[in-house]
C-alpha positions, 0 to 999 in steps of 0.5 A, a space after each residue: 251347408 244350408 239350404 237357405 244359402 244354396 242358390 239355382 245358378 243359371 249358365 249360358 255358354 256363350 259362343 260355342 266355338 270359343 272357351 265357354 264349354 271348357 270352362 264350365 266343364 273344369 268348373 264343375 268337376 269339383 263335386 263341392 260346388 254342389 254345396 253352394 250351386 244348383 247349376 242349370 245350363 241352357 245349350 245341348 246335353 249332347 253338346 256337353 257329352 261330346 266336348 267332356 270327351 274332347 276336352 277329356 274333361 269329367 263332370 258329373 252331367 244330367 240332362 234337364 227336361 223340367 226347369 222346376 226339377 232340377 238335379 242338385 248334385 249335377 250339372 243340369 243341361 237344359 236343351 235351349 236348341 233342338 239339335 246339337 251343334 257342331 262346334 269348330 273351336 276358334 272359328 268366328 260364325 254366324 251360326 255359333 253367335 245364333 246359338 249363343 243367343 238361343 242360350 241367353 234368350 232362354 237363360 233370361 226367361 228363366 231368370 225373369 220367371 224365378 226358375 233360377 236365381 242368378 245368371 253367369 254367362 260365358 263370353 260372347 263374340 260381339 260380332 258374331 251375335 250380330 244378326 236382325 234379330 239381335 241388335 245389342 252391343 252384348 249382354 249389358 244392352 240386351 239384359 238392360 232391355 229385358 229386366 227391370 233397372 237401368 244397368 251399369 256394368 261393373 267389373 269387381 273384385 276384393 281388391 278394385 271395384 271398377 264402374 263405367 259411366 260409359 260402355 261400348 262407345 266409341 272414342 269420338 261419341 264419349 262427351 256428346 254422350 257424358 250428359 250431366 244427368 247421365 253421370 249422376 244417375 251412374 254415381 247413384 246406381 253405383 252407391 245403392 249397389 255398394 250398399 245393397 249388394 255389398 253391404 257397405 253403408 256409407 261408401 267412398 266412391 271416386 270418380 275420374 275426370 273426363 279429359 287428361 289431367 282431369 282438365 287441368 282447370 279447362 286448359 286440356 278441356 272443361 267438361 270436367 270443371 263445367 258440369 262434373 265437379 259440380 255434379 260431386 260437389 251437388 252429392 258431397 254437400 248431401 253427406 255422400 261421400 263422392 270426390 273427384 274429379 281424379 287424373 286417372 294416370 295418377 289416381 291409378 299410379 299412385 294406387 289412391 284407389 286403394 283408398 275408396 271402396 268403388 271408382 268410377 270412370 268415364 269411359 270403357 279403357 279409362 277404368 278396364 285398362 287398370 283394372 285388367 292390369 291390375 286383376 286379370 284373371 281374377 275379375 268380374 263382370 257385374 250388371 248392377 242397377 237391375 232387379 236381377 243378377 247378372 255376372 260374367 268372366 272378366 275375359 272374351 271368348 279367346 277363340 286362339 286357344 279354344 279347345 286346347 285345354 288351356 282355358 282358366 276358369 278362375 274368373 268363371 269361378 269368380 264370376 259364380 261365387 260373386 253372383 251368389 253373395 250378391 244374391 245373398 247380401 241384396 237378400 239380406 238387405 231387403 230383409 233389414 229394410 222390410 223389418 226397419 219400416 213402420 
């Protein structure tokens, strides 16, 4: 494996009292990620000493004391709380939520200072993290304040590529929301990340309708004929390869998604309700439109089986390997469009 290919994973844990430690614990006892990863994980060491014995879980653990020093054979552990913490798996609390906010407060910095390359983090309990000195909905809104960019969350994998024009919402706020520019802006961040960070040079993008049957030509709503045919059509007559409106029932039904490289849909259950169906287990949260990289596991925190030793880590794993071949694909993609200009 070469040097130039192995990237500094940044790791934060998530809610502690949820699956956060077990999966990265089962991650890393496979001494071969060590090939590709240099893994750097902001909690306790202590934390992780004494939830490999519970878990019965071995992994090769060090403790970090210098960002800029770390052990690239180990799963490096960075003290991002003074003490540890005593975790009470599937237990909701305050105190877990201000620890996992401790974790990605510091894995972000180090992000934004170039000590690691990527960031994966664990899930988190929305609830939990709610505090007055954390007011985001979760990770998306946080990371979309603290890095450059403007984010779109993007949950993919080999097979389905699923953007949200719309995140955490609810129901009743989608169409004030649904402006124009909001949705055009999105179709634009999801082209450039499918062509910096996948390499796809001319992508195939659909986009959902906003209403049922896609309208049905105003008959079931006309936001869909009012401004986003419009919108696809302003973007098709420029040579982008954008089409839509598409009924999602059908478009998920009949499988036409096969047919394009990314969709976008309108709203949170619109395009993750297919997406789980059809990928779960197996996806990833990917927070494309930012000058970092940031992806997660495609799951919550499933506090009914923490500490059972019943966790998958696949989407974790997952979530890891995409992080680096983004980070190497946007890599080569400013490479190519430093030696292509004049």
């Amino acid at each position: 494996m070469l040097e130039s290919t192995k990237i500094r994973l940044g790791i934060s844990v998530g809610d502690p009292n949820g699956v956060g430690f077990e999966i990265i614990l089962k991650t890393f006892q496979d001494q071969q990620i060590y090939d590709f990863f240099t893994p750097i994980v902001f909690a306790h060491p202590q934390n992780f000493i004494e939830e490999q014995k519970k878990l019965g879980i071995s992994a090769n653990i060090c403790s970090l004391s210098d960002l800029q020093k770390p052990n690239g054979e180990k799963l490096n552990i960075l003290s991002a709380w003074e003490q540890a913490f005593s975790i009470n798996y599937g237990n909701e609390s305050s105190q877990a939520g201000s620890f996992a906010i401790s974790s990605l407060k510091s894995a972000t910095q180090a992000l934004k200072g170039g000590l690691i390359d990527v960031l994966v983090t664990a899930p988190i309990h929305k609830k939990n993290i709610q505090s007055d000195a954390f007011k985001f909905k979760g990770h998306t809104d946080y990371l979309n304040q603290e890095l450059e960019g403007e984010s779109l969350m993007f949950m993919i994998t080999d097979k389905l590529k699923v953007a949200l024009a719309s995140e955490h919402i609810p129901l009743r706020e989608i169409t004030s929301y649904l402006t124009p520019e909001i949705i055009e802006k999105k179709i634009l961040i999801l082209e450039q990340s499918l062509i910096q960070d996948f390499g796809i040079k001319k992508p195939k993008i659909a986009v959902l309708g906003i209403n049922p049957h896609a309208g049905d030509h105003g008959v079931i709503g006309k936001e869909d004929d009012m401004f986003l045919r419009p919108i696809i059509q302003k973007q098709f007559n420029k040579g982008k390869m954008i089409f839509g409106p598409f009924a999602a029932d059908g478009f998920f039904g009949n499988k036409t998604y096969h047919e394009f490289d990314a969709v976008l849909a309108m709203y949170h259950d619109q395009g993750l309700i297919p997406f789980k169906t059809i990928t779960f287990g197996e996806g990833v949260n990917f927070t494309a439109g930012l000058n970092h990289i940031r992806t997660s596991p495609d799951h919550g925190t499933a506090m009914d089986i923490a500490g059972k030793g019943e966790a998958n880590p696949n989407s974790f794993y997952n979530a890891m390997n995409q992080a680096r071949l983004i980070f190497l694909k946007r890599r080569e993609f400013k490479q190519l469009e430093y030696k292509s200009k004049p």
